[in-house]
N, C-alpha and C positions, 0 to 999 in steps of 0.2 A: 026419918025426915032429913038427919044431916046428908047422907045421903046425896037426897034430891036435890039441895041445895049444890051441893059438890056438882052434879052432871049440870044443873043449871050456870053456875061458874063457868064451866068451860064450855055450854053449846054460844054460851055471850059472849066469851073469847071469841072463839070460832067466828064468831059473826062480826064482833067488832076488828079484829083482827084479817079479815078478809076484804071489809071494806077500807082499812088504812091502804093494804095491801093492792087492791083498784084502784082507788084513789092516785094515791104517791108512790109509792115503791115499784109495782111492775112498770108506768108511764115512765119514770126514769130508768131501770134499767132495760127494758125492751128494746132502747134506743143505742144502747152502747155495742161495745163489741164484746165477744165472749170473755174475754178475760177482764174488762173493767168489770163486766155486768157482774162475773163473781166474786169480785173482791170484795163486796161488802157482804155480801150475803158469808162469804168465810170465816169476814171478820167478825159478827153477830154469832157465828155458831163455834168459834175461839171462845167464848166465854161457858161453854160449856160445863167446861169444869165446875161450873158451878153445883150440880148434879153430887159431886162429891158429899154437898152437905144430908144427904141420905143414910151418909155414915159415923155423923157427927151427934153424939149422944146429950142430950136437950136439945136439941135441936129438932127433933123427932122423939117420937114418942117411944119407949122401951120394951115397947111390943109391935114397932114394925116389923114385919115379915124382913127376915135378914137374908132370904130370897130375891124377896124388892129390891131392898136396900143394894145389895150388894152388885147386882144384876142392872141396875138404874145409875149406880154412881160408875162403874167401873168403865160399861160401856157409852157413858158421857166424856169421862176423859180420854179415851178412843177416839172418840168422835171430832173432842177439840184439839188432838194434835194433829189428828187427820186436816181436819179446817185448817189449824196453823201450816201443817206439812203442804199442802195444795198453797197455798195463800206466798208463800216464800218460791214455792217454784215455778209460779207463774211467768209468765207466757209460754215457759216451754212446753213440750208435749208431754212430759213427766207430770210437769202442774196438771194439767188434763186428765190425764190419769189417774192422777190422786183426785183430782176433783171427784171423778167418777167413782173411785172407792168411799170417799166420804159421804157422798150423796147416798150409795146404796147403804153401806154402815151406817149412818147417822138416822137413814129415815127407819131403818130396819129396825135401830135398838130401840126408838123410840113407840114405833106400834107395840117390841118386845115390853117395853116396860108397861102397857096397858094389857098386856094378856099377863105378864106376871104379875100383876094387880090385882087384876081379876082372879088369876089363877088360887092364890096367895089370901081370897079373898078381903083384901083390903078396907078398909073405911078408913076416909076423911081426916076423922080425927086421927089417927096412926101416924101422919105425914106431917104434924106439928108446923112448926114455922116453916117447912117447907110444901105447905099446901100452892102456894105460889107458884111454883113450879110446875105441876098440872095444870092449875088453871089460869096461867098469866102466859106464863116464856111458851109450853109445848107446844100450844097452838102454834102462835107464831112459829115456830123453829119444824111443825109440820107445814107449814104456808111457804116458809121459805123452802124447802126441800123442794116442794113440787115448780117454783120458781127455779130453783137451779138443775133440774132436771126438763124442762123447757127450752133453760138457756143451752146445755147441753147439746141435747135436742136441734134445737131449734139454727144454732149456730155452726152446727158441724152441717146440717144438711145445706144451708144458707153456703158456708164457706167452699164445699161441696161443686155444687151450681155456679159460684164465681170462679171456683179454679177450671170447672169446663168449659166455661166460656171461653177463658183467658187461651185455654189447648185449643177452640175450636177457630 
């Protein structure tokens, strides 16, 4: 039954988190240019580090999978130096590129740490005071991924189209 509870946790995420996300956050960044539109979404996934607390002992339970653990925290602060690294070099084309590296890394480690969960056979209770982080931040921090691989997307074809004009 904990369990259930856990997947019901985050399909509520999911959902309430999708509607913030309609709501407020895409309506304002949609609007911007590609590199305001990342800046915050960077800044959100700078705090990554937080992810570390997977290896902090009471904090978690003494029989997490040190698989999980290790595998969820390490490629979190990857993730957030990558954000910070993109977020400092922005507007150049280097920031872009790093953008593009964190987006792919970040949303990767993160479905990684639901198959090493799985894998690892996880439960609930195992994840102690860091249950929050499955079911509060990942949502969101998978919402925003797909939001800045859009912007990506979305502003390179966009910028694209304006520089042919500009040649024609």
């Amino acid at each position: 039954m904990p369990q259930l509870w856990f997947f019901t946790s985050l399909a509520f995420s999911f959902i309430a988190w999708g509607i913030v996300t309609a709501r407020y956050i895409w309506p304002e960044l949609r609007i911007r240019q590609r590199t305001e539109a990342l800046q915050p979404l960077l800044i959100l996934h700078s705090f990554r580090f937080i992810g570390l607390a997977f290896l902090v002992p009471g904090v978690v339970s003494p029989d997490l999978p040190s698989t999980f653990a290790h595998s969820a925290a390490y490629g979190d602060i990857i993730a957030a130096i990558l954000a910070l690294l993109a977020l400092i070099s922005l507007p150049s084309a280097a920031g872009l590129v790093i953008a593009w590296i964190f987006s792919l890394w970040g949303s990767a480690d993160l479905l990684n740490a639901f198959y090493q969960a799985n894998r690892a056979g996880l439960t609930a209770g195992q994840l102690g005071a860091t249950y929050f982080i499955p079911t509060f931040v990942v949502p969101l921090l998978l919402i925003t991924h797909g939001i800045a691989f859009r912007i990506l997307l979305q502003h390179q074809n966009v910028s694209a189209v304006q520089e042919s004009r500009h040649l024609a």
